[in-house]
C-alpha positions, -999 to +999 in steps of 0.1 A: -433-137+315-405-115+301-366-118+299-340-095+296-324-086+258-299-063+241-305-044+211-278-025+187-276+013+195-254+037+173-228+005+173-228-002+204-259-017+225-280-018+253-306-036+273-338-038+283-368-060+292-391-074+268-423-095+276-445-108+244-480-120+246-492-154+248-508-151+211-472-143+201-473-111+184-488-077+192-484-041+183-453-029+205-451-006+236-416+012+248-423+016+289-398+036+304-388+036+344-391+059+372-361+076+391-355+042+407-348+023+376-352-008+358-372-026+391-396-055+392-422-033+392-418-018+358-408-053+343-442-061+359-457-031+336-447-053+309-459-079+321-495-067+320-493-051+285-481-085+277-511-100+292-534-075+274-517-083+238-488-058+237-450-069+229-442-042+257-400-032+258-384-012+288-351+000+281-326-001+307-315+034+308-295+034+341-271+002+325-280-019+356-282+006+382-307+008+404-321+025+434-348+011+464-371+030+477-359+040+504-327+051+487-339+087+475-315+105+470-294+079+451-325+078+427-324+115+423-290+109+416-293+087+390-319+108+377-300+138+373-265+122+360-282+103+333-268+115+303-298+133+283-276+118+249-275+087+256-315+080+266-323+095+239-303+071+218-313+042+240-351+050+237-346+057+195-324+019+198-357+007+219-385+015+196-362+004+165-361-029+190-395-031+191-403-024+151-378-049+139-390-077+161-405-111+147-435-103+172-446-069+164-470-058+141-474-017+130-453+004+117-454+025+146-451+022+185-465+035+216-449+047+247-458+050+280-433+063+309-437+071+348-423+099+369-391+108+352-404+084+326-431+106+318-410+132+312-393+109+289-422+097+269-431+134+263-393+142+247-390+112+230-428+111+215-418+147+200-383+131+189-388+101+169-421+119+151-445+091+135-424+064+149-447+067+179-482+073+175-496+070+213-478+083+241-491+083+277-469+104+303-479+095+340-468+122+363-438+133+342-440+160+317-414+186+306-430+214+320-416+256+318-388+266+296-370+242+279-393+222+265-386+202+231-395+214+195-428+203+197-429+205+159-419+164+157-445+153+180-477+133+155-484+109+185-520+108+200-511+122+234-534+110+267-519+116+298-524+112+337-509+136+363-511+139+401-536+168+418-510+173+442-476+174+429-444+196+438-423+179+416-447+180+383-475+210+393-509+203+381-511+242+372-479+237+349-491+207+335-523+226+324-503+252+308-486+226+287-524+210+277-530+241+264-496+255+248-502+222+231-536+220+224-532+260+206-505+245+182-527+221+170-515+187+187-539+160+199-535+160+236-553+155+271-534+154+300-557+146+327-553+156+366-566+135+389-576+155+418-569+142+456-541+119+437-500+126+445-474+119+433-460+078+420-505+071+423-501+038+401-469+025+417-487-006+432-455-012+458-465+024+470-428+042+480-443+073+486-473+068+502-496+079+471-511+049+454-550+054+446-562+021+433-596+041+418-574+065+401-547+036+389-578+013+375-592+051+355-559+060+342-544+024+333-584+012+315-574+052+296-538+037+284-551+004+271-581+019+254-556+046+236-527+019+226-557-005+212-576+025+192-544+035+176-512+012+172 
């Protein structure tokens, strides 16, 4: 349904995957990847907010690397060498992508991220300010010390998070909810209990995909994008 496409990026570019509805035009979606990268599956993420009337974009943040699943520790590497710079300015390029395309109506974008893209959604949500007014983090959040200026962040906020989790704990994640919730932000981060880690991934690399808690959480995403963007 998609192709890939570049887009400008402080003078210079990058690319990304873009899939536009049937009807043509549709309020625009930034999806960002996993530790594995830009993989069929998340293309296929686009390819069902396509199918529900999104003009959905995933940025390729890895610049055509990419890890399979059974190459873990060359996803953590890519993970952890990403430049932190350089998404940001990737994602910023992305959502300007999205606004300045023929197809997209709004003046404002959401985003949805998995897994490292979670954590991703999160930063760039509080980053770009009322350029993105939904944001939905699966199992990725910025959790502890560190965190962004949360000052930025105007986006509705509904995310989805694993009950069983070492890399994103559910109890951190509640912390979060509520630091979040006491300054005043509009946000539910939901914890699906008996869920781990990667629940939605459909091609299942770790073992954790919950179909009853993938159908909850996805029916959550599209109900939030189509109530506000």
């Amino acid at each position: 349904m998609g192709e890939m496409i570049e887009f400008p990026v402080n003078g210079t570019s990058a690319g990304g995957y873009l899939a536009v509805p049937d009807g043509g035009s549709g309020p625009g979606v930034m999806v960002i990847q996993e530790w594995w990268g830009l993989v069929p599956q998340i293309k296929g993420v686009c390819d069902r907010l396509a199918a529900e009337g999104f003009v959905a974009l995933a940025p390729d943040l890895y610049h055509g690397e990419m890890a399979e699943h059974d190459e873990m520790d060359k996803a953590g590497h890519l993970m952890t060498s990403l430049p932190a710079e350089r998404a940001a300015k990737d994602m910023s390029g992305a959502i300007d992508a999205l606004l300045g395309h023929d197809a997209v109506v709004g003046d404002a974008v959401g985003v949805v991220g998995f897994c490292m893209g979670g954590m991703l959604t999160m930063l760039i949500a509080a980053q770009a300010g009322d350029r993105v007014a939904a944001a939905a983090p699966y199992y990725g959040a910025p959790l502890g010390e560190g965190g962004p200026d949360w000052s930025g962040l105007t986006a509705k906020v509904r995310g989805h998070f694993a009950g069983v989790d070492d890399f994103f704990p559910p109890e951190a994640v509640e912390e979060l909810d509520a630091q979040l919730k006491s300054v005043g932000k509009d946000v539910e981060l939901t914890i699906h209990k008996g869920t781990g880690h990667g629940f939605t991934n459909e091609e299942d690399p770790l073992g954790n995909y919950n179909r009853d808690a993938t159908a909850t959480a996805w029916a959550d995403t599209l109900t939030l994008f189509r109530e506000t963007l």
